[in-house]
C-alpha positions as CSV (number, residue, x, y, z in Angstrom):
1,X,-4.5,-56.6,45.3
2,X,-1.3,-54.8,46.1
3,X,-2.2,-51.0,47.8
4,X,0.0,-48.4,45.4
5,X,0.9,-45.0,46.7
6,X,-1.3,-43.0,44.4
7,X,-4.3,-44.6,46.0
8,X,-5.7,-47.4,43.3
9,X,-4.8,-51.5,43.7
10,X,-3.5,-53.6,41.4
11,X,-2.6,-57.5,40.9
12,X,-0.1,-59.7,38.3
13,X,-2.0,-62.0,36.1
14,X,1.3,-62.5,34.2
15,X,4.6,-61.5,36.3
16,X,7.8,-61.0,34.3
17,X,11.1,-62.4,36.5
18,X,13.2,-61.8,33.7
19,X,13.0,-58.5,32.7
20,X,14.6,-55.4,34.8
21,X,13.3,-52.4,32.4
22,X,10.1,-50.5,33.6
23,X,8.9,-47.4,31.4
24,X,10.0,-44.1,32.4
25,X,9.9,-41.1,30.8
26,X,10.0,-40.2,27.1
27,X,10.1,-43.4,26.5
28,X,7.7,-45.3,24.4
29,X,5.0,-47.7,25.8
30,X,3.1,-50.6,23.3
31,X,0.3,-52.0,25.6
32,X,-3.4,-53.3,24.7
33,X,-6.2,-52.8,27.6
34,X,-9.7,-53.5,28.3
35,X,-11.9,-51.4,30.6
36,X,-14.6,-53.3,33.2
37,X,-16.8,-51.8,35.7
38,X,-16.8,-52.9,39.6
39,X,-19.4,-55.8,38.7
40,X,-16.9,-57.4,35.5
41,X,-19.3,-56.0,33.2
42,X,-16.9,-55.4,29.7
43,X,-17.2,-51.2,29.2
44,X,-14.3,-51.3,26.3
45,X,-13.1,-54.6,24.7
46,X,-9.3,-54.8,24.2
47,X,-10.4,-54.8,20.1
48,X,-12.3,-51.5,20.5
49,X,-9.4,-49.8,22.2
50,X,-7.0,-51.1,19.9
51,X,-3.1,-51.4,20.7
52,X,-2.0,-48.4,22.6
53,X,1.4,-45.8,22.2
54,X,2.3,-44.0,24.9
55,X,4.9,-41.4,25.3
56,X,5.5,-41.9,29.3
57,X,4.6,-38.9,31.1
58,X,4.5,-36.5,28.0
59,X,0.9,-37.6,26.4
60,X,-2.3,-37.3,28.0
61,X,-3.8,-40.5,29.3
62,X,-6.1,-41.9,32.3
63,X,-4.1,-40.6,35.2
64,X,-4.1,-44.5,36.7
65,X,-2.7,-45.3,33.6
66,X,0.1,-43.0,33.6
67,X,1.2,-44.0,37.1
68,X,0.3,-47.5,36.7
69,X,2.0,-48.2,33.1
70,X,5.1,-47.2,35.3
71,X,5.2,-50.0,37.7
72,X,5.4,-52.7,34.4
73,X,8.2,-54.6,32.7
74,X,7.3,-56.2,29.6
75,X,4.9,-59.1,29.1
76,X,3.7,-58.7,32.4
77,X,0.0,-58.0,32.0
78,X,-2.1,-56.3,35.5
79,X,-5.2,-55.9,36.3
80,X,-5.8,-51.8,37.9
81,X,-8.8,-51.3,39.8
82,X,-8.8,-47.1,39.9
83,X,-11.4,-44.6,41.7
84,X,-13.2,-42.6,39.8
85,X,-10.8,-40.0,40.4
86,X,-7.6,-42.0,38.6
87,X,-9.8,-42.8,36.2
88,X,-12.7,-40.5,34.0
89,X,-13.7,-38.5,37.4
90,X,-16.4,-36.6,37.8
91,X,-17.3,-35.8,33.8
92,X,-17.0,-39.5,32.6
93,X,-15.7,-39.6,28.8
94,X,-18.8,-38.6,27.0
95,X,-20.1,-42.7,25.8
96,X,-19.8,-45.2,27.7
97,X,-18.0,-44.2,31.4
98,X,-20.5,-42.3,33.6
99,X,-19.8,-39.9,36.1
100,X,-17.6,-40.7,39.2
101,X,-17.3,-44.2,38.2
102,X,-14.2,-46.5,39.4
103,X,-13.3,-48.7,36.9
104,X,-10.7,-52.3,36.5
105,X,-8.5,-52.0,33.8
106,X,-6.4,-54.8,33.0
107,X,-3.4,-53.9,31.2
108,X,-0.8,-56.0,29.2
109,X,2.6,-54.3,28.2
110,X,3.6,-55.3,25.0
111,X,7.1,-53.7,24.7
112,X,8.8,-50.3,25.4
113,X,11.4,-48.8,23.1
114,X,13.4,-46.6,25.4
115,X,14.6,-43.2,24.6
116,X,18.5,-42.9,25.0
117,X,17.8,-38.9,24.8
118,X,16.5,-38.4,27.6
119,X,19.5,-39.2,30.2
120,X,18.7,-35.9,32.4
């Protein structure tokens, strides 16, 4: 696992040498994602949460997410293991996440349409 600065880990299952674009913001992020807890146990399957959209940095996501989603290029898919605090924190999300519970999310970034209007 690689240490980020916001305080959660993270390792490349696929690693994209090609590609030079990461996300940034206003852009557009297409990824698909399945949550585990710390034992490997399957808390969301990739088919319950469906393909994701994400406006980077202007929608309201898992905070790990946001921060993590920024560190991809396209195709690369990563596994995140977040604290409970980068993740649900202390209220959970109501179903299936409990309270204070770190989780591994293992993300794979589809594509990213990039928003010219935003050159500020």
């Amino acid at each position: 696992y690689i240490s980020s600065t916001k305080g959660y880990w993270y390792y490349y299952q696929t690693k994209n040498t090609t590609e030079t674009t990461k996300p940034k913001k206003g852009d557009i992020a297409f990824y698909d994602y399945e949550i585990k807890d710390l034992e490997g146990n399957i808390i969301y399957t990739q088919e319950e949460l469906k393909p994701q959209q994400y406006v980077v940095d202007k929608q309201n996501i898992m905070m790990g997410l946001r921060d993590g989603i920024k560190l991809m290029q396209k195709g690369e898919k990563v596994t995140f293991l977040f604290p409970s605090n980068m993740a649900f924190g202390y209220h959970g999300d109501n179903h299936k996440i409990g309270t204070n519970e770190p989780l591994i999310c293992t993300v794979t970034l589809n594509d990213i349409k990039t928003n010219n209007s935003e050159l500020k």
